[in-house]
C-alpha positions as CSV (number, residue, x, y, z in Angstrom):
1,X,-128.4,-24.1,-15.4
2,X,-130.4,-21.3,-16.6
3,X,-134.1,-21.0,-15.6
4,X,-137.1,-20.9,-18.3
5,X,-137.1,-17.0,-17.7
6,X,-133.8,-16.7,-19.0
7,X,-134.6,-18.8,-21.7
8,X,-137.6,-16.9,-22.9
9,X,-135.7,-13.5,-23.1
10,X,-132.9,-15.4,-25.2
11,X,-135.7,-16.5,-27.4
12,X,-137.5,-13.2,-28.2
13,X,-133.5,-11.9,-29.1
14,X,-132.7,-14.5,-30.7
15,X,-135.6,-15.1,-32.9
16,X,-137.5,-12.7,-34.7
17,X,-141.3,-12.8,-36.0
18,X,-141.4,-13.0,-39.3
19,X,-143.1,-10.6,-41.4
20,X,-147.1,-11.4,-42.8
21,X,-146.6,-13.3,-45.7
22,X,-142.7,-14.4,-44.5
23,X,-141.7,-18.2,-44.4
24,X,-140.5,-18.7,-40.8
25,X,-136.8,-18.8,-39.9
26,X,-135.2,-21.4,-37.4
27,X,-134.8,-20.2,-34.1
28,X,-132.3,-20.5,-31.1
29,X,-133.6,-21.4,-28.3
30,X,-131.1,-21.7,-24.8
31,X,-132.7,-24.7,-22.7
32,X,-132.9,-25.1,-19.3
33,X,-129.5,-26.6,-19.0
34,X,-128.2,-23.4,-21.1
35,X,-127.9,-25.4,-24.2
36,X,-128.4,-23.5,-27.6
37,X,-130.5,-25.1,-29.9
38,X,-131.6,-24.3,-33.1
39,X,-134.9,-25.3,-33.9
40,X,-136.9,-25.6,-37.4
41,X,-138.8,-23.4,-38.5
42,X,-141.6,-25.8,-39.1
43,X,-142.4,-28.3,-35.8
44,X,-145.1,-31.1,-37.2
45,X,-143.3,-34.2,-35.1
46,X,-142.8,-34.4,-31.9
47,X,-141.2,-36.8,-29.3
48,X,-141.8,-35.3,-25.4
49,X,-139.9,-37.1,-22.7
50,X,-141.0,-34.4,-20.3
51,X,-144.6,-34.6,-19.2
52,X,-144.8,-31.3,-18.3
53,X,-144.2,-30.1,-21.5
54,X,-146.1,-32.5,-23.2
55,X,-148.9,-31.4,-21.1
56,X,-148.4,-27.8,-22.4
57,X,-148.4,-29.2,-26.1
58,X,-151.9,-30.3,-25.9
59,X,-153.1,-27.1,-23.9
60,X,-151.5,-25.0,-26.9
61,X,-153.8,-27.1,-29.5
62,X,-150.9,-28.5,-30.8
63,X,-151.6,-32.1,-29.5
64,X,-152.0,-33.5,-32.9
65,X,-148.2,-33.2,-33.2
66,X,-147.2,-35.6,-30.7
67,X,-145.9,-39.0,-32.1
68,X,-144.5,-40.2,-28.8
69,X,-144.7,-39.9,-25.1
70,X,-143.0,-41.0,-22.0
71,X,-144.1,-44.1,-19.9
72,X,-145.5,-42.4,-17.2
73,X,-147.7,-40.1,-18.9
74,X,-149.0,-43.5,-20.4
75,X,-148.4,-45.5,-16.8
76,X,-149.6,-43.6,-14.0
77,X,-150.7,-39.9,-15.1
78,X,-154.6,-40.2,-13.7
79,X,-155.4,-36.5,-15.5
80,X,-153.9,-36.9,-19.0
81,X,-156.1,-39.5,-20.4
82,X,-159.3,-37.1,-19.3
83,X,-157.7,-33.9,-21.0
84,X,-156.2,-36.1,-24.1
85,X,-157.8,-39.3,-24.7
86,X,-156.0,-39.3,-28.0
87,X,-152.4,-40.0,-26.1
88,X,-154.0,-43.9,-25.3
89,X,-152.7,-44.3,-28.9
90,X,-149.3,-43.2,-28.6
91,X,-146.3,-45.0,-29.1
92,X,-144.8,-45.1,-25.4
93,X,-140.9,-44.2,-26.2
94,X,-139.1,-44.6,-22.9
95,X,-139.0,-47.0,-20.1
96,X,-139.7,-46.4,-16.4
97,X,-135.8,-45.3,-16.1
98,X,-137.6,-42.2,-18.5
99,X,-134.5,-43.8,-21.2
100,X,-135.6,-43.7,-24.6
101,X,-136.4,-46.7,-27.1
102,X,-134.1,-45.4,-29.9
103,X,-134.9,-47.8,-32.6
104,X,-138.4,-46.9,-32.0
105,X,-137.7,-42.9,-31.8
106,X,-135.7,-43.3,-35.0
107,X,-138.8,-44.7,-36.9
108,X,-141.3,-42.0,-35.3
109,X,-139.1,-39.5,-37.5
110,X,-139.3,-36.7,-35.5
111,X,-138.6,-33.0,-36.1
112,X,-138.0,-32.5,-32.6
113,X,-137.1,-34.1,-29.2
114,X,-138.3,-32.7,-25.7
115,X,-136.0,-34.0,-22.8
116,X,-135.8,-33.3,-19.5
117,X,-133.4,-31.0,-17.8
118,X,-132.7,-33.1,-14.7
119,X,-131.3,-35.6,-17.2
120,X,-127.9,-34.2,-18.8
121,X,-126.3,-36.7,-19.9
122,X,-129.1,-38.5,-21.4
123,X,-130.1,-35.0,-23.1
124,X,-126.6,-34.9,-24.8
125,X,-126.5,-38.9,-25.7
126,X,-130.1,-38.7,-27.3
127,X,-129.1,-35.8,-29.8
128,X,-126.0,-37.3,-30.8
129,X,-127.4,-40.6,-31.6
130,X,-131.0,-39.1,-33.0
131,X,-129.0,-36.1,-35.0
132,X,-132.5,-34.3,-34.2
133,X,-133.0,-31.1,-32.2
134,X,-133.2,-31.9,-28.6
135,X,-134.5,-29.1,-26.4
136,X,-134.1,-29.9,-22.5
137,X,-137.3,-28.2,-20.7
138,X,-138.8,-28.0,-17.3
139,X,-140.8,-25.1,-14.9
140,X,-137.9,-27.2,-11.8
141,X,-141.4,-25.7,-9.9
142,X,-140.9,-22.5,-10.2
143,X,-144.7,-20.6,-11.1
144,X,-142.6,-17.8,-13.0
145,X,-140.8,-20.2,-15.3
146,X,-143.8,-22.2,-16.0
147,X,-145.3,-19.2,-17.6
148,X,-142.5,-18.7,-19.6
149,X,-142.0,-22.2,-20.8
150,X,-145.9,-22.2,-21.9
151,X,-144.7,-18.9,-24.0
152,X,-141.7,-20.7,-25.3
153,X,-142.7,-23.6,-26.3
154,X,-146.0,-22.0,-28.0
155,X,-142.5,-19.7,-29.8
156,X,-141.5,-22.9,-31.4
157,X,-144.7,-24.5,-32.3
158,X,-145.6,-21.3,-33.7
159,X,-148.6,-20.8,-31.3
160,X,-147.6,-17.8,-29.9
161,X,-151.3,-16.5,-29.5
162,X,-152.5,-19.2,-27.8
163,X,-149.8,-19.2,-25.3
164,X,-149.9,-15.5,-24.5
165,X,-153.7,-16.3,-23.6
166,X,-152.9,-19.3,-21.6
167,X,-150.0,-17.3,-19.5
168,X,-152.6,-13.7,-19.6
169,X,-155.1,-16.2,-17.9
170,X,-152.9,-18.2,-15.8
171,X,-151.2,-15.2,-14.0
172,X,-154.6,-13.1,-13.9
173,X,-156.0,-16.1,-11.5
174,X,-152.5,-16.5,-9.4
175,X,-152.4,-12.6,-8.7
176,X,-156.1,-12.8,-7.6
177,X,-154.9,-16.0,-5.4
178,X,-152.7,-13.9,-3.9
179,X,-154.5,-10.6,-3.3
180,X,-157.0,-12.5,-1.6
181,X,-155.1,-13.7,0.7
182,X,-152.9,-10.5,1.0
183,X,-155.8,-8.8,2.9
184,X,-156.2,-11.9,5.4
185,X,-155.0,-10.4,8.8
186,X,-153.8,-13.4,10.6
187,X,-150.0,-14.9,10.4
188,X,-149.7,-17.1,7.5
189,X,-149.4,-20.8,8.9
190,X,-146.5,-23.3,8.7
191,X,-147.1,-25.8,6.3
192,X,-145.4,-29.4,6.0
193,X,-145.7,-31.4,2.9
194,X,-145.5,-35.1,3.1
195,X,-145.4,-36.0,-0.2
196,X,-144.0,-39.2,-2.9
197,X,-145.7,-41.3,-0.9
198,X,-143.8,-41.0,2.3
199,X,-144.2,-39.2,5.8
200,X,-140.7,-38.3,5.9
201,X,-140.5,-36.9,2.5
202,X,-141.2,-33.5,1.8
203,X,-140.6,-30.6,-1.3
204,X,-138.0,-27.9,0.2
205,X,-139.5,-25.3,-2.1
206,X,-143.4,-25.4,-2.8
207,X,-144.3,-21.7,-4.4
208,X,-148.1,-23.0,-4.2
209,X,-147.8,-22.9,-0.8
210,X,-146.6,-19.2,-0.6
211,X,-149.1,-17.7,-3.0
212,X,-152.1,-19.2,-1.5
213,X,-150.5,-17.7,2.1
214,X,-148.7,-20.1,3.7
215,X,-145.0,-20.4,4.5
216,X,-143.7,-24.0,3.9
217,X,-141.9,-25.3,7.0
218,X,-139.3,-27.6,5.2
219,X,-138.2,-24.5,3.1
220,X,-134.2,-23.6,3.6
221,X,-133.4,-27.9,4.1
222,X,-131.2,-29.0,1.1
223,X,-132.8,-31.4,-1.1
224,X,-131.8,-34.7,-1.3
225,X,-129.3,-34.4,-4.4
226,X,-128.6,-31.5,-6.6
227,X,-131.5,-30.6,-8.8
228,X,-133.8,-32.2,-6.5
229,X,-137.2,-30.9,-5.2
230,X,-137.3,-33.2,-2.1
231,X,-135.4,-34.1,0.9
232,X,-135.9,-36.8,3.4
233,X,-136.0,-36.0,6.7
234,X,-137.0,-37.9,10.4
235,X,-139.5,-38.3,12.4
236,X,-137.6,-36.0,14.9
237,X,-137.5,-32.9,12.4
238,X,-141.6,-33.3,11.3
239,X,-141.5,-32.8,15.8
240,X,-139.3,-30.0,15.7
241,X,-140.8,-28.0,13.0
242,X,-144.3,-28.2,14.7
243,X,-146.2,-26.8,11.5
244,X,-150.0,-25.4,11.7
245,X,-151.3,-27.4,8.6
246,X,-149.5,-30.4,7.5
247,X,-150.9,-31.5,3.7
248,X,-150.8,-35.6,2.0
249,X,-150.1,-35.6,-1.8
250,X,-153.4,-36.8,-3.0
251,X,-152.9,-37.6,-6.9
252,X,-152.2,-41.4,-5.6
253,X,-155.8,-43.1,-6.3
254,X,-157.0,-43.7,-2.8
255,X,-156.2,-47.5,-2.8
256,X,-152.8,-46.9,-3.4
257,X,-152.0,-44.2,-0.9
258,X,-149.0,-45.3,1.5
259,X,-150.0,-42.3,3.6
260,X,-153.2,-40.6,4.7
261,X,-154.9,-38.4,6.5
262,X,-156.2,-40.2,8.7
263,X,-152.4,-42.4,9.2
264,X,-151.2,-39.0,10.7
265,X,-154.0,-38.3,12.5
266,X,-153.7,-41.9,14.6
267,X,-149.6,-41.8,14.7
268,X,-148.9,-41.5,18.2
269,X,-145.6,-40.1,17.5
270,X,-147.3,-37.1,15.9
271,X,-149.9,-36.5,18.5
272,X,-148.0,-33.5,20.2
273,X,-147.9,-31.4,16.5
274,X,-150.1,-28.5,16.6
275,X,-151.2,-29.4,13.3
276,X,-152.5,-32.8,14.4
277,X,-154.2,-31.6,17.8
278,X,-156.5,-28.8,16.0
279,X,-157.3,-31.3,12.8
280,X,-155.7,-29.6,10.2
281,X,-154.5,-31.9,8.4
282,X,-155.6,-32.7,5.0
283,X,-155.3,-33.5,1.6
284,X,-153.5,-31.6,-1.4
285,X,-152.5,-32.4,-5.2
286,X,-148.9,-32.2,-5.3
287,X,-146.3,-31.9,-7.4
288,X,-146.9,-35.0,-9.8
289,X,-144.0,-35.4,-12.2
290,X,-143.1,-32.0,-12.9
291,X,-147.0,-29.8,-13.5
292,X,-149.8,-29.7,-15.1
293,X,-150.4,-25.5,-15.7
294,X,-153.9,-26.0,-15.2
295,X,-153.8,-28.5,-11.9
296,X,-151.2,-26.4,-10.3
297,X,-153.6,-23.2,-10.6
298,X,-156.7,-25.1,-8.8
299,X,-154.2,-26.4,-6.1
300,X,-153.1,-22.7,-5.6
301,X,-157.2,-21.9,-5.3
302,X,-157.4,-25.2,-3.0
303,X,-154.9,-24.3,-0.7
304,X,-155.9,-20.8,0.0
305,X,-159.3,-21.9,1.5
306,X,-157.2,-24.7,3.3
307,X,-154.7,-21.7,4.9
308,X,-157.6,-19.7,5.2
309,X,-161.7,-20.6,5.0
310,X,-162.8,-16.8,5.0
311,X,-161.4,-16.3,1.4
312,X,-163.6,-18.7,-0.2
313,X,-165.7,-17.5,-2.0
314,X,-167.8,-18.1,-5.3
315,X,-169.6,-21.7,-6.4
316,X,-166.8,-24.0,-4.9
317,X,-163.4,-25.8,-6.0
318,X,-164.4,-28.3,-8.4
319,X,-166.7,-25.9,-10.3
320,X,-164.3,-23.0,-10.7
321,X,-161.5,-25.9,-11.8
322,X,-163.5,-27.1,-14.4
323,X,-163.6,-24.1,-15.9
324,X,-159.9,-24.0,-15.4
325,X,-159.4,-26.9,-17.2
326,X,-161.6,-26.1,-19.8
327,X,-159.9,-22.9,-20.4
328,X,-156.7,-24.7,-20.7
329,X,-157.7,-28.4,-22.2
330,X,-161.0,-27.5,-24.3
331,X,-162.4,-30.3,-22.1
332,X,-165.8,-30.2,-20.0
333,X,-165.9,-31.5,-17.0
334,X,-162.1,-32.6,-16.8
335,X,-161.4,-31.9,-13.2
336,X,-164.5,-33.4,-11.7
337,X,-163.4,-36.3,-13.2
338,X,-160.2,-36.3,-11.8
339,X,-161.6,-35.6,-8.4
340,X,-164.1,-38.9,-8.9
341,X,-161.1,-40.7,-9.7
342,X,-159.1,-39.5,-6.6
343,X,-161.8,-39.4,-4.9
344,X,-161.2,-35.7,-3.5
345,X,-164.6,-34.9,-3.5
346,X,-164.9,-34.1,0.2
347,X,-161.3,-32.5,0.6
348,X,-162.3,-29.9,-2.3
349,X,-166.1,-29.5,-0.8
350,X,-164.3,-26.1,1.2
């Protein structure tokens, strides 16, 4: 499977800038799944299967192109609706399996399909019966390869100045993330994850984690299956890993939260962690079907302050991510509104 990166430089070889004045030409684009694709020149309908993509569409201004999106962006995405109130009218193409509704797909008439690259075969069966370009897409939660997949897809939606700014902007605020932590003398704490709504489940790669100086403790486990971000471990191995910090996903609204903060904090099989007996445990967004560029920068700003209080700095989280947002959605207020929704309020007061 080749990453986003390598997709990008097969890109800029394979497709040329036409010349002021010049019709665009068609481009190749290699996927994710290392699948050349030749896509049209002109992109004004488009199906995305892959949330994270589609997410990426709106934040290149190119929202008005969409003409179907994926049951969970409709379902049980809390942020879309506030950064694209517009996708509430959306034909929903797929079911919760993520399988799409052919018959409907057929009579959206699209120019071009986004698909995700954890789902081979489907990627395959959809072009062959839709006879459409289907381009398989996805960061698999790497920071690097989310930049480039903002600068590819703005390549074939012929926004290529927008996504430069989003990716200049996005890796400006991750390097400072990281140099401010850099200068931090103390060891960078062991993080667990208990995310996807389980104690015992947690990502085995988590680059958030690392540029906001931390080192995940699950990192080095083998994921569940191949291509997966998660693996399931036991009670036993939480014990044995003994992390300084352990993090909850928090994009579940409160009410349906199957763990909590304050569920570890009461386990008695946990009480021995080091993690539970100084209070660090807490909240964090997590890795909610695939990422939102913007969310994933304010969660690399939140956990920095989490790893280590002295670099916060500047008028608090939920300002400096509405400006995030805004930066990438066009939206006011966008992240305070997912925070009231979450209520994360008093996690991101640090």
């Amino acid at each position: 499977m080749k990453t986003p990166a390598v997709l990008l430089a097969a890109l800029v070889a394979a497709a040329v800038p036409a010349e002021p004045g010049q019709a665009r030409a068609p481009a190749t684009i290699v996927d994710s799944l290392g699948r050349a694709v030749v896509v049209p020149a002109k992109v004004e309908r488009i199906i995305s299967l892959e949330p994270e993509v589609t997410r990426i569409i709106v934040a290149l201004g190119a929202g008005d192109r969409l003409v179907g999106i994926d049951y969970f962006l409709r379902n049980h995405d809390h942020l879309f609706p506030l950064v694209f109130p517009a996708a509430g009218g959306l034909p929903v193409v797929s079911n919760p399996a993520q399988e799409l509704n052919y018959e409907q797909a057929i009579r959206l008439r699209p120019d071009i399909i986004f698909s995700s690259p954890s789902e081979f075969r489907m990627t395959e069966s959809i072009e062959r019966k839709m006879r459409v370009p289907v381009v398989a897409l996805a960061s698999m939660g790497k920071l690097a390869d989310l930049v480039a997949e903002i600068a590819t897809v703005g390549r074939v939606l012929d926004r290529e100045d927008r996504a430069a700014a989003l990716t200049g902007f996005f890796m400006s605020r991750l390097e400072a993330v990281r140099r401010s932590v850099a200068a931090v003398p103390e060891d960078r704490p062991s993080v667990y994850l208990a995310f996807w709504g389980s104690l015992v489940r947690t990502p085995v790669s988590y680059e958030p984690v690392e540029a906001a100086g931390g080192r995940n403790a699950a990192a080095g486990l083998l994921p569940d299956r191949f291509g997966a971000a998660g693996a399931t471990v036991s009670i036993e191995k939480v014990l044995a890993l003994d992390p300084d910090v352990i993090l909850v996903q928090g994009n579940y609204l409160p009410a349906e939260r199957q763990v909590t903060v304050e569920s570890v904090l009461r386990d008695p099989r946990l009480g021995s962690l080091r993690a539970v007996r100084s209070g660090r445990v807490g909240y964090t967004f997590g890795f909610w079907y695939w990422w939102d560029p913007a969310l994933v920068l304010v969660e690399a700003l939140h956990l920095a302050r989490v790893f280590h209080p002295r670099t916060a700095a500047g008028p608090g989280l939920v300002p400096e991510g509405d400006a995030i947002f805004k930066e990438f959605y066009g939206v006011e207020g966008a992240f305070s509104a997912l925070c009231r929704r979450l209520g994360c309020d008093e996690w991101t007061a640090k």
